[in-house]
N, CA, C and O atoms as a Tripos MOL2 file, in Angstrom:
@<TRIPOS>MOLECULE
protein
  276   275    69     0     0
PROTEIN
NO_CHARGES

@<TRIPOS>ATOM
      1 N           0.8440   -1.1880    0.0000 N.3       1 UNK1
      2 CA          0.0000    0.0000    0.0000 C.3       1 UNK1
      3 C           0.8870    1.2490    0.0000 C.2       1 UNK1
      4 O           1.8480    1.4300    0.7480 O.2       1 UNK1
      5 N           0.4480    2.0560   -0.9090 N.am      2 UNK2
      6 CA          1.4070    3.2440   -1.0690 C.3       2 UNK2
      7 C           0.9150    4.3700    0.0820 C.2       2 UNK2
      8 O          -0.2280    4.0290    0.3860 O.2       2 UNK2
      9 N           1.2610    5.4700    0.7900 N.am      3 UNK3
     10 CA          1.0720    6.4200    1.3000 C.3       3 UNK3
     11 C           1.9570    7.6210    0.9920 C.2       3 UNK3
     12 O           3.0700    7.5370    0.4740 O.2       3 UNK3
     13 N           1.3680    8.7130    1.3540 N.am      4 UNK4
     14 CA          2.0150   10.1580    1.0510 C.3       4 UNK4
     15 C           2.6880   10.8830    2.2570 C.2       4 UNK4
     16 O           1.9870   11.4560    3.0910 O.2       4 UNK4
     17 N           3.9030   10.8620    2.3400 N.am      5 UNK5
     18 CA          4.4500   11.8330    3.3240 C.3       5 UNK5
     19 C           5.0070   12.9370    3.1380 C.2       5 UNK5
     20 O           5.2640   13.3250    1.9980 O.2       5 UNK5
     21 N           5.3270   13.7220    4.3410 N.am      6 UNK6
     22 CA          6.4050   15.4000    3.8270 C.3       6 UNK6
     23 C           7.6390   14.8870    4.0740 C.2       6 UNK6
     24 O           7.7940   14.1970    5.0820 O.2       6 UNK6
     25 N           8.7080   15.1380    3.2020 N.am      7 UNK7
     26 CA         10.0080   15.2670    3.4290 C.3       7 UNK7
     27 C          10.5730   16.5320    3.4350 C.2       7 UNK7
     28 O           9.8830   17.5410    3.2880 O.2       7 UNK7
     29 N          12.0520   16.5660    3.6320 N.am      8 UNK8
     30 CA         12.5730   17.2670    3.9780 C.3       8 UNK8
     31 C          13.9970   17.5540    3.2010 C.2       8 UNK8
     32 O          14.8730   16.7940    3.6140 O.2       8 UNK8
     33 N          14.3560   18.2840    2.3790 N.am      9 UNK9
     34 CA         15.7950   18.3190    1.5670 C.3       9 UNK9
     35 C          16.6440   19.3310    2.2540 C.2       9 UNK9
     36 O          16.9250   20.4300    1.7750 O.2       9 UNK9
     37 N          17.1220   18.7750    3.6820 N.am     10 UNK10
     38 CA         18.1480   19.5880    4.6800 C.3      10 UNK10
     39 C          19.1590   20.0850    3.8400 C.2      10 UNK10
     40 O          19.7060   20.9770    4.4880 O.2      10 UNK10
     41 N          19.5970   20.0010    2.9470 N.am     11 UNK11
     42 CA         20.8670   20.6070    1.9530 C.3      11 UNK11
     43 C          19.9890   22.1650    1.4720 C.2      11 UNK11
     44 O          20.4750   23.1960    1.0080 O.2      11 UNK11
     45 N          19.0730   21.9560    1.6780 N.am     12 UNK12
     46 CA         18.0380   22.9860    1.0340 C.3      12 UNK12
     47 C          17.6850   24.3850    2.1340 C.2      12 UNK12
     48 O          17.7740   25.5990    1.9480 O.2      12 UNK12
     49 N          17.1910   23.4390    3.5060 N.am     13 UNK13
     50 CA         16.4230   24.3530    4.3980 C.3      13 UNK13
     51 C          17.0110   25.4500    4.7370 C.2      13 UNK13
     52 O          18.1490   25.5640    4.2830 O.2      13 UNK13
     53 N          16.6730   26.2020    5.3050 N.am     14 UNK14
     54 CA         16.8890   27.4820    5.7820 C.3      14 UNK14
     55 C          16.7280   27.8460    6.9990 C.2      14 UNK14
     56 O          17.2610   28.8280    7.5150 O.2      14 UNK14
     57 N          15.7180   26.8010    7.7170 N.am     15 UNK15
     58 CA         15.2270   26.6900    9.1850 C.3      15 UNK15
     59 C          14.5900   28.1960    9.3500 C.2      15 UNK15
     60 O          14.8010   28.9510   10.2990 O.2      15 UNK15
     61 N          13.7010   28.4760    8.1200 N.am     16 UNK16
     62 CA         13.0500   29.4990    8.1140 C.3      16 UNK16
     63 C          11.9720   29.6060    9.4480 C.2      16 UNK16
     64 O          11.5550   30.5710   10.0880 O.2      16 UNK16
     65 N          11.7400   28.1610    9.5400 N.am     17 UNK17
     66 CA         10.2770   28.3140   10.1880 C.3      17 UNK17
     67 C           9.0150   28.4500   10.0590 C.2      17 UNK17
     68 O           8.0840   28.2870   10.8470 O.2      17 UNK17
     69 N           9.0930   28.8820    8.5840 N.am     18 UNK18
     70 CA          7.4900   28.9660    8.1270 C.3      18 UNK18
     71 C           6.5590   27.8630    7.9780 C.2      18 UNK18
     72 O           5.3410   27.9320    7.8200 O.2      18 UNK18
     73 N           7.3820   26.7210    8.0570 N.am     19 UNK19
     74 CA          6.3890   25.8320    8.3480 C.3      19 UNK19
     75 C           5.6140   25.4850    9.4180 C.2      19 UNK19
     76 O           4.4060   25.2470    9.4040 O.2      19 UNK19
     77 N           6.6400   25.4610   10.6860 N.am     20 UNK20
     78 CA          6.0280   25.7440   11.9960 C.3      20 UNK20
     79 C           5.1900   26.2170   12.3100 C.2      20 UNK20
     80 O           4.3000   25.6980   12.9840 O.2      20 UNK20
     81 N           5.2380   27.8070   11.7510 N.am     21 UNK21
     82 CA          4.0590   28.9030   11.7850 C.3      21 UNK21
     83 C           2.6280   28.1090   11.4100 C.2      21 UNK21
     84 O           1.5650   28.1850   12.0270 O.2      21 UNK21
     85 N           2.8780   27.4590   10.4150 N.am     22 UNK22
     86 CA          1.2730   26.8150    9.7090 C.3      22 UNK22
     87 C           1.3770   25.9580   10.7130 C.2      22 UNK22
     88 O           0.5400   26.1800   11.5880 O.2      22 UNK22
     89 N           2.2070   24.9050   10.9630 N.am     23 UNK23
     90 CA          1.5950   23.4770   11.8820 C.3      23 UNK23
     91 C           3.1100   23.3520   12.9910 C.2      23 UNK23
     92 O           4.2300   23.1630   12.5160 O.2      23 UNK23
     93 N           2.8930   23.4730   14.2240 N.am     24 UNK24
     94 CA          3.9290   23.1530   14.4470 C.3      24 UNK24
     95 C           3.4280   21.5780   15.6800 C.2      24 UNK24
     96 O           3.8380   21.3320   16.8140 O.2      24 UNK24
     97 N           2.5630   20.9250   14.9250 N.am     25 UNK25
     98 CA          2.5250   19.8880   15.4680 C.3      25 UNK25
     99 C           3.1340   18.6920   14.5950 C.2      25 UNK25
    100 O           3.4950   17.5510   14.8830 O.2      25 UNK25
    101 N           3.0960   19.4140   13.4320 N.am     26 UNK26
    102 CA          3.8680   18.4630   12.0990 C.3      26 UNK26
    103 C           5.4350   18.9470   12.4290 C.2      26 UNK26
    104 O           6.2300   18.1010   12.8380 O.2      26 UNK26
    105 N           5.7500   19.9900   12.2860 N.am     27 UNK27
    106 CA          6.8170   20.8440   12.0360 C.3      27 UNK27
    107 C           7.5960   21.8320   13.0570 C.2      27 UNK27
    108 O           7.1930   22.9720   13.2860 O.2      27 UNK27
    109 N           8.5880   21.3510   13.5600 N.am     28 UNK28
    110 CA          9.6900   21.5510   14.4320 C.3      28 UNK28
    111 C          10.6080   22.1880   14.2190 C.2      28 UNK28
    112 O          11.4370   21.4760   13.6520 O.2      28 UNK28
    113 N          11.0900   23.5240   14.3990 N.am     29 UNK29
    114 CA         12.6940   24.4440   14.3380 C.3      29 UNK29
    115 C          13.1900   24.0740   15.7170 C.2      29 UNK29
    116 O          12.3190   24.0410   16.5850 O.2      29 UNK29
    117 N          14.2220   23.8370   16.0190 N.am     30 UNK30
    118 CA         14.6680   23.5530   17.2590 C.3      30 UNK30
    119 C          16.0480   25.1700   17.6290 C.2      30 UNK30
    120 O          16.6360   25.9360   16.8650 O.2      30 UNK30
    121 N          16.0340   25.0650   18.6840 N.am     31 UNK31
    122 CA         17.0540   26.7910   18.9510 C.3      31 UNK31
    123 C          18.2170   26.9090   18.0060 C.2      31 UNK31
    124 O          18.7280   28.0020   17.7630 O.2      31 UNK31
    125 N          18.7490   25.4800   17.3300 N.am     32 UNK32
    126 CA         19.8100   25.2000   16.7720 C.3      32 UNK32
    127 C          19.8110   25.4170   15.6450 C.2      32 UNK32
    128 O          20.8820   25.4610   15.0390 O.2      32 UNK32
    129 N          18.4020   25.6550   14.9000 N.am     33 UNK33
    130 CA         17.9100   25.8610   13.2730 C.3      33 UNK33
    131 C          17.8350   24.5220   12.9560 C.2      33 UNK33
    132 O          18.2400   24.3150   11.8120 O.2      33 UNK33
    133 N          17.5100   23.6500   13.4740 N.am     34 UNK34
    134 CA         17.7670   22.2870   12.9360 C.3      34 UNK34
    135 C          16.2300   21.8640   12.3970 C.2      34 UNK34
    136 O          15.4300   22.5420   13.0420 O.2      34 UNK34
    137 N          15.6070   21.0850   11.5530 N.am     35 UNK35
    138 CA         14.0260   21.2720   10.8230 C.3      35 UNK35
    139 C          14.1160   19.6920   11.5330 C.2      35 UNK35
    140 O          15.0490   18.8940   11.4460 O.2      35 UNK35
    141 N          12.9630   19.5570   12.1750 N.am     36 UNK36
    142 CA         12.5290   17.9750   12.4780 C.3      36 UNK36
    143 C          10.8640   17.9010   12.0970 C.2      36 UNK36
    144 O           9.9380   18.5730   12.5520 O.2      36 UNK36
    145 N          10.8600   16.8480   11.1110 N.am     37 UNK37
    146 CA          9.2260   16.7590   10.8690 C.3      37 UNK37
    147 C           8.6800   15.5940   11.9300 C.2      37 UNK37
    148 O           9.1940   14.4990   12.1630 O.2      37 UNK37
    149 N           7.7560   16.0450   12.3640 N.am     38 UNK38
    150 CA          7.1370   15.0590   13.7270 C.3      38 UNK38
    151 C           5.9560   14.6030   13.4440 C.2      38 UNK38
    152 O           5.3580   14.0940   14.3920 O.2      38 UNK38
    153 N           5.4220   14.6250   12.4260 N.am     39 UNK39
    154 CA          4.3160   14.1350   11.5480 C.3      39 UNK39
    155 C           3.9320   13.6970   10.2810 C.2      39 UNK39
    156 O           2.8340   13.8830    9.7560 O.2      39 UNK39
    157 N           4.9880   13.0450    9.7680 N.am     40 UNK40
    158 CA          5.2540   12.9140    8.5100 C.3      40 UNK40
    159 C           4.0700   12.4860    7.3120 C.2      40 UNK40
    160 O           3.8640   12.9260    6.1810 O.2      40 UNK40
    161 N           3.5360   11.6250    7.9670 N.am     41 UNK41
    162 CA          2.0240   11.1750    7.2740 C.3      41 UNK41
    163 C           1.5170   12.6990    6.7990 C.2      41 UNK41
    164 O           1.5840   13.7230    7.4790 O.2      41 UNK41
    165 N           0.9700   12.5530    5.3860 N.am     42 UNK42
    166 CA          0.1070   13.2210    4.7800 C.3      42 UNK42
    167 C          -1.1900   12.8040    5.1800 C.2      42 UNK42
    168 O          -1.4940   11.9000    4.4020 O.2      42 UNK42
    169 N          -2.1890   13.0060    6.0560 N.am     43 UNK43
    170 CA         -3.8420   12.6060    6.3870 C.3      43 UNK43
    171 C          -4.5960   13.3330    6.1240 C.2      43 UNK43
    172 O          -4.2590   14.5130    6.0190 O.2      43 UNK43
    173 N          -6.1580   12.8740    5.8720 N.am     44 UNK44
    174 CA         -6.7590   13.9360    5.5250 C.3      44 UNK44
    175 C          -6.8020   15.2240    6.7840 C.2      44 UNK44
    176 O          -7.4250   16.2290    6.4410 O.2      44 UNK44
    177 N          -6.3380   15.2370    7.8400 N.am     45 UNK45
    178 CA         -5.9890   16.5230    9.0350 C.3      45 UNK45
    179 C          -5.1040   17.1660    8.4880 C.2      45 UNK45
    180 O          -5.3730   18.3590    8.3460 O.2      45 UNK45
    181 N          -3.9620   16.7720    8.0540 N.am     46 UNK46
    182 CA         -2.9200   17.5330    7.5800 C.3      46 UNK46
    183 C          -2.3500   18.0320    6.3020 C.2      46 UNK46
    184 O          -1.4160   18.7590    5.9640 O.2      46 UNK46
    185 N          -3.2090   17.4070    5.7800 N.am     47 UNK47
    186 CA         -3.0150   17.4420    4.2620 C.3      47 UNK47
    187 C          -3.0530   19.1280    3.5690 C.2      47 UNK47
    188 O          -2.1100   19.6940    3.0180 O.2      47 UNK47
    189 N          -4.3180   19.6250    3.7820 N.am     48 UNK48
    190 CA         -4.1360   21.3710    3.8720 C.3      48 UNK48
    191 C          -2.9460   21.8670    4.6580 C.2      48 UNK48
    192 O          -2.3040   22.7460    4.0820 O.2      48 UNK48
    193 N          -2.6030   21.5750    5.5960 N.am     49 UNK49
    194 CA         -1.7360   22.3300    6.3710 C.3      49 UNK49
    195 C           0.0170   21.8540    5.6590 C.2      49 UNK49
    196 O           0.9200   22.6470    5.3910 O.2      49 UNK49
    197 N           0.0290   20.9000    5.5620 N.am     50 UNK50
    198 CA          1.2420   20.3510    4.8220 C.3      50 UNK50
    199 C           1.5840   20.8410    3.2720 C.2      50 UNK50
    200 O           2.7110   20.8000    2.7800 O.2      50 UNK50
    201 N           0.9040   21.1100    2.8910 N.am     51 UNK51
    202 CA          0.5360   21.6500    1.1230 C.3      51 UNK51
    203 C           1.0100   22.8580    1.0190 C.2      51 UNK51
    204 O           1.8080   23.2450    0.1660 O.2      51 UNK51
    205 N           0.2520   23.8420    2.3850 N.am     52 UNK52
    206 CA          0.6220   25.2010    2.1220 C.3      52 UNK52
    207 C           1.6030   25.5450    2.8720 C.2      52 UNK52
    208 O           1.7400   26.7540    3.0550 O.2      52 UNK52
    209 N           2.7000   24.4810    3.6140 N.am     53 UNK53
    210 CA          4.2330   24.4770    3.8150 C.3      53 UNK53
    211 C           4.7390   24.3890    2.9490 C.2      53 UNK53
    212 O           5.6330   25.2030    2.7150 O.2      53 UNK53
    213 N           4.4200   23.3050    1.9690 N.am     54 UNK54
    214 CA          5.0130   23.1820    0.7660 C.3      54 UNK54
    215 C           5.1490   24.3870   -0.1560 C.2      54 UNK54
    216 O           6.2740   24.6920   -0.5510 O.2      54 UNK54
    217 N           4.0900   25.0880   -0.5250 N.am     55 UNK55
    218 CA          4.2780   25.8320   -1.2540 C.3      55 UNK55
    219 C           4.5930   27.3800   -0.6400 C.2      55 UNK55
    220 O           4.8670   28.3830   -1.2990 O.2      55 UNK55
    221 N           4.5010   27.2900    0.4280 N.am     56 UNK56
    222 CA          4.9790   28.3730    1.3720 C.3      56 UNK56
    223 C           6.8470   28.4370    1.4940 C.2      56 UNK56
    224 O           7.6870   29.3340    1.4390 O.2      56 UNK56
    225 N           6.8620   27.3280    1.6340 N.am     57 UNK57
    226 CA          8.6100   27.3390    1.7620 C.3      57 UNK57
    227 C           9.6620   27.9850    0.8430 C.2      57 UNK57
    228 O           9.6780   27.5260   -0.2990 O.2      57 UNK57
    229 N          10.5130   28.9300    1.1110 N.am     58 UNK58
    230 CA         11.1640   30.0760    0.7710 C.3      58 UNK58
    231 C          12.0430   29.3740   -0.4060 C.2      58 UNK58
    232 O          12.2680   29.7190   -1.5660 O.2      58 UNK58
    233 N          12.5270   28.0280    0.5160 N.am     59 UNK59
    234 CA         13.8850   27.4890   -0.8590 C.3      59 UNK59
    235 C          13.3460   26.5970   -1.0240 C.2      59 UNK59
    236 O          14.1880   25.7030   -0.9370 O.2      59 UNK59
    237 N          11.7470   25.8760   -1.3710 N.am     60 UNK60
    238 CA         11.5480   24.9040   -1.9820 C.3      60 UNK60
    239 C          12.0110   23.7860   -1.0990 C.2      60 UNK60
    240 O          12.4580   23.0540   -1.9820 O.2      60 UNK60
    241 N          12.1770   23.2710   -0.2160 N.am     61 UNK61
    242 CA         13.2750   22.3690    1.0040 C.3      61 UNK61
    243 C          11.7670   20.9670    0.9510 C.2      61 UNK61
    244 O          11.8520   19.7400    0.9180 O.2      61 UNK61
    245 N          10.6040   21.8330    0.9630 N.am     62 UNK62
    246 CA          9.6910   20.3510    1.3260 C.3      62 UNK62
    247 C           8.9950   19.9270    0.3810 C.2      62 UNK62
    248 O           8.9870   20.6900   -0.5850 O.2      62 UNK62
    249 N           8.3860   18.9780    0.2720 N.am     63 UNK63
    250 CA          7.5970   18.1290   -0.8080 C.3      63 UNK63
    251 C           7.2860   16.7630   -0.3560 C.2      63 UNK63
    252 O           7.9790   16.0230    0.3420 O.2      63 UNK63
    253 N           6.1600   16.5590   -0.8590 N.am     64 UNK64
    254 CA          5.7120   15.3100   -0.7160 C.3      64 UNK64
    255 C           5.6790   14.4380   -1.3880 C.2      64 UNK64
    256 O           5.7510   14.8140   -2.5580 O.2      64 UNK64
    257 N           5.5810   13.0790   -1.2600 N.am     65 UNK65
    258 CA          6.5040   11.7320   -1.6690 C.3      65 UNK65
    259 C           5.5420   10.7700   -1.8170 C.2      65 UNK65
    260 O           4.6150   10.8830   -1.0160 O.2      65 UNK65
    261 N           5.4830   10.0320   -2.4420 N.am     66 UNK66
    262 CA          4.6590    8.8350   -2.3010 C.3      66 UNK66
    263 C           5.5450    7.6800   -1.3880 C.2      66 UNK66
    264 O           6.7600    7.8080   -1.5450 O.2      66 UNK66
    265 N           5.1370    6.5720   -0.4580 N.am     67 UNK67
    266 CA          5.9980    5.6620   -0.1880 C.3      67 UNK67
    267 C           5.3430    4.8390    0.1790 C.2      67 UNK67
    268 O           4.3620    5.0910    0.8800 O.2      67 UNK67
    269 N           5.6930    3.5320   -0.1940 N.am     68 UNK68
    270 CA          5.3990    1.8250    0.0760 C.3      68 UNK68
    271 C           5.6980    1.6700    1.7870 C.2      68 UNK68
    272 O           6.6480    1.8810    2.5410 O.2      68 UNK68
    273 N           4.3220    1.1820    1.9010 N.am     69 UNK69
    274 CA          4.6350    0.5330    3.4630 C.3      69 UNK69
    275 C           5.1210   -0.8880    3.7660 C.2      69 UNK69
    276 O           5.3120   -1.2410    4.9290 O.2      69 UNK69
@<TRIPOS>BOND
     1     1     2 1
     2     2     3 1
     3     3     4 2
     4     3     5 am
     5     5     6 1
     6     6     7 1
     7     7     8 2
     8     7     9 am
     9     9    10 1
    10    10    11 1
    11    11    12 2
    12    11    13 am
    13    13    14 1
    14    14    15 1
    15    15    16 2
    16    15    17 am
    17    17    18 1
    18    18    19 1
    19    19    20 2
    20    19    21 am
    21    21    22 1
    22    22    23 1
    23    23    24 2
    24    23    25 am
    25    25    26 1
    26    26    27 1
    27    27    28 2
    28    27    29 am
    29    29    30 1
    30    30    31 1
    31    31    32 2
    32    31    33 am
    33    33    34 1
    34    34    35 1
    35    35    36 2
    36    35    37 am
    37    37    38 1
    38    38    39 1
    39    39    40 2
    40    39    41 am
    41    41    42 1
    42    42    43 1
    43    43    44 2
    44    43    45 am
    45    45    46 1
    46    46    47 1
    47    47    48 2
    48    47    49 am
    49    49    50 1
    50    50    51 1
    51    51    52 2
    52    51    53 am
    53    53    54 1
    54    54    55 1
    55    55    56 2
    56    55    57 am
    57    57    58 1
    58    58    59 1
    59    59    60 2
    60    59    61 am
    61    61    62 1
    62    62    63 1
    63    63    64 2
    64    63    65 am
    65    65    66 1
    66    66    67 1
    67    67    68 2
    68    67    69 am
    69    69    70 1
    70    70    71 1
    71    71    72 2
    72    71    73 am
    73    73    74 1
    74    74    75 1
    75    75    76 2
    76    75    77 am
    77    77    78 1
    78    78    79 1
    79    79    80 2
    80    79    81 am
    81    81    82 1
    82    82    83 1
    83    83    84 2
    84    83    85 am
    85    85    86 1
    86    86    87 1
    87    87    88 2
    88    87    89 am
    89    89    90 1
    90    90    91 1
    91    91    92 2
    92    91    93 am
    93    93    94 1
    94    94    95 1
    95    95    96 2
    96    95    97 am
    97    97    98 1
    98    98    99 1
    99    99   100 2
   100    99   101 am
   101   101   102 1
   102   102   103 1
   103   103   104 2
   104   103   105 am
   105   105   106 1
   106   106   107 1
   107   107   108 2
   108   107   109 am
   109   109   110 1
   110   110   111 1
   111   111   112 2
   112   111   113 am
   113   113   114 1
   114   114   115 1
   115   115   116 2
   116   115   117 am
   117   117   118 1
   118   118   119 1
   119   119   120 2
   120   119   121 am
   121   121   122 1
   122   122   123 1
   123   123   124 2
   124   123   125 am
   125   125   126 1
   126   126   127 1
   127   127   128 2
   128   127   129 am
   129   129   130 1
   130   130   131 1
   131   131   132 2
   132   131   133 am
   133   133   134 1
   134   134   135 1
   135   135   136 2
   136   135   137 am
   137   137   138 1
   138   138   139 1
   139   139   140 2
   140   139   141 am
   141   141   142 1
   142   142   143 1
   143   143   144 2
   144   143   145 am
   145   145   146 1
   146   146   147 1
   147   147   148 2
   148   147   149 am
   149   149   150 1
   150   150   151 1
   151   151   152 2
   152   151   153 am
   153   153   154 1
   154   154   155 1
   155   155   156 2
   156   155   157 am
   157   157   158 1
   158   158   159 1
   159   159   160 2
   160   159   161 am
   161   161   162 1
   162   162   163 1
   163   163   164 2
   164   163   165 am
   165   165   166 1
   166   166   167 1
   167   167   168 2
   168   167   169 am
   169   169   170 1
   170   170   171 1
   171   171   172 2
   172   171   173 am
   173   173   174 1
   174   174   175 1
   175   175   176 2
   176   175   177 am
   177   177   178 1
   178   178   179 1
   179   179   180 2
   180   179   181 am
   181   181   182 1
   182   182   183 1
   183   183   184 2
   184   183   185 am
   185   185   186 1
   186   186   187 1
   187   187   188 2
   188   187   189 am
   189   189   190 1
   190   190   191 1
   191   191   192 2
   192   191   193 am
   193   193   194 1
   194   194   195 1
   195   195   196 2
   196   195   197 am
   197   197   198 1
   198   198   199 1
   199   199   200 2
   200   199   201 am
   201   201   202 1
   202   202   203 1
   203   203   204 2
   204   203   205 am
   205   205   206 1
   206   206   207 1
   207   207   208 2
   208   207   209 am
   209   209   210 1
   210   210   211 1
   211   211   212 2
   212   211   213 am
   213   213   214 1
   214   214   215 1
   215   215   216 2
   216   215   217 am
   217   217   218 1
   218   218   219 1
   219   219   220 2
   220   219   221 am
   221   221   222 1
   222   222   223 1
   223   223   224 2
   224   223   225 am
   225   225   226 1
   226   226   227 1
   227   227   228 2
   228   227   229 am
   229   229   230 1
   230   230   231 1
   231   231   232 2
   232   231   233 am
   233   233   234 1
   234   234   235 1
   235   235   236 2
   236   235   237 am
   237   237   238 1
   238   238   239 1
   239   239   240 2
   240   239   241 am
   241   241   242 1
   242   242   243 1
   243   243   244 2
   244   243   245 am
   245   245   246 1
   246   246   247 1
   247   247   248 2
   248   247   249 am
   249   249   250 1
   250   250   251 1
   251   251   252 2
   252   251   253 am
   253   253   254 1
   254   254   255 1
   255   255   256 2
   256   255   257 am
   257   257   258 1
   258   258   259 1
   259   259   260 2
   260   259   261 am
   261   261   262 1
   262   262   263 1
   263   263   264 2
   264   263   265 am
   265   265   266 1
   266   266   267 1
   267   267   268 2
   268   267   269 am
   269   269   270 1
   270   270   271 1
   271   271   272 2
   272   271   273 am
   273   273   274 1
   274   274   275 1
   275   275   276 2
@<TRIPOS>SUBSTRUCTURE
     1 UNK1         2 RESIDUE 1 A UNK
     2 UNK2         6 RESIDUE 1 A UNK
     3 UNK3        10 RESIDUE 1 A UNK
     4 UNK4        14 RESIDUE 1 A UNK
     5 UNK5        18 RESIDUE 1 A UNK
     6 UNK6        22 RESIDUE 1 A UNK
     7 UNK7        26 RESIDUE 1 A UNK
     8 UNK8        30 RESIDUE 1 A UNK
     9 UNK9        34 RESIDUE 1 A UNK
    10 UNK10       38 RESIDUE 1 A UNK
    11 UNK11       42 RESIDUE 1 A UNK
    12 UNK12       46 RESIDUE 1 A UNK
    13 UNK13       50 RESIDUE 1 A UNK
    14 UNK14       54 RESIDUE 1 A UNK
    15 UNK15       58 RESIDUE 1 A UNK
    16 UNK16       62 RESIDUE 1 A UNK
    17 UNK17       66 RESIDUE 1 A UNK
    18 UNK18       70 RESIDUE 1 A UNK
    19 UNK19       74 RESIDUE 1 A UNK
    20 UNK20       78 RESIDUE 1 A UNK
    21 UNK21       82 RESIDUE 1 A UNK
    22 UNK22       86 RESIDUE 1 A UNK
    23 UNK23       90 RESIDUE 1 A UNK
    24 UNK24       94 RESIDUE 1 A UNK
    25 UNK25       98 RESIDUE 1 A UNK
    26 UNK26      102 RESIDUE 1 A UNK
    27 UNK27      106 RESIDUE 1 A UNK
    28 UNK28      110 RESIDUE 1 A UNK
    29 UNK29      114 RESIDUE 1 A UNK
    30 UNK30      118 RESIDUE 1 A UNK
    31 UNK31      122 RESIDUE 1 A UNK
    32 UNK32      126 RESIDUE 1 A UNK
    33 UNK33      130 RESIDUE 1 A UNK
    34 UNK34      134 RESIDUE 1 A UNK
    35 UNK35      138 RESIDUE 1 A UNK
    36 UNK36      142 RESIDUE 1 A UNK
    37 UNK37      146 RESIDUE 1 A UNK
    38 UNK38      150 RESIDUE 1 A UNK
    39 UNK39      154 RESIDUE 1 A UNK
    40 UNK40      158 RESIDUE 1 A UNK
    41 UNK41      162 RESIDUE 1 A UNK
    42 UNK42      166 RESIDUE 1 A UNK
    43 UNK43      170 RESIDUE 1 A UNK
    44 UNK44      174 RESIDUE 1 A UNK
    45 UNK45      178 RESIDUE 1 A UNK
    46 UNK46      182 RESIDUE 1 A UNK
    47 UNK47      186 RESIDUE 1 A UNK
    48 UNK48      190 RESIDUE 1 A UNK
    49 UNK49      194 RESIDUE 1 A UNK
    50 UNK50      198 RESIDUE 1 A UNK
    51 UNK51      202 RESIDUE 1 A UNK
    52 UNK52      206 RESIDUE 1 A UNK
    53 UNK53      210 RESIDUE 1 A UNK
    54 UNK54      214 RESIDUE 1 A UNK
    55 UNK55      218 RESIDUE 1 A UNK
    56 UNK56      222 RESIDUE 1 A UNK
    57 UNK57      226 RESIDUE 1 A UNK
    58 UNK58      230 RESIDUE 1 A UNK
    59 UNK59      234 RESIDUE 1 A UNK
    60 UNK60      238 RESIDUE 1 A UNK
    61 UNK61      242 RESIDUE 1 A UNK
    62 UNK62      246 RESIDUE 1 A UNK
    63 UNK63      250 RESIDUE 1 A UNK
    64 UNK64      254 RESIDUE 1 A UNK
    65 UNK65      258 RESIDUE 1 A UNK
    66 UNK66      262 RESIDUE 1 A UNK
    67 UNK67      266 RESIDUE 1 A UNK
    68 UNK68      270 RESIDUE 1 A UNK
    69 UNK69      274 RESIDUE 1 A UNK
């Protein structure tokens, strides 16, 4: 069964934070700038909120993936 998650292209981030701002129950800046996603599943709860990280994000850093369980 395939599912959809957010990743993360750390070569990319910026530890802007703007994702946080939208969800920071998905999405984690830690004091260090370091990006930790804590919700990776795409669900129908998060799915709006994950989308407009995606397209919110300054350097392009997130996107979502299809992946085999």
């Amino acid at each position: 069964m395939t599912k959809r998650q957010v990743v993360a292209d750390y070569g990319l981030c910026e530890a802007n934070a703007i994702c946080m701002a939208i969800n920071p129950e998905i999405f984690h800046v830690d004091d260090e700038d370091n990006l930790f996603i804590l919700k990776p599943d795409v669900t129908a709860e998060s799915e709006r909120d994950i989308a407009d990280a995606v397209r919110r994000c300054p350097r392009q850093a997130l996107s979502i993936v299809d992946v085999d369980d």
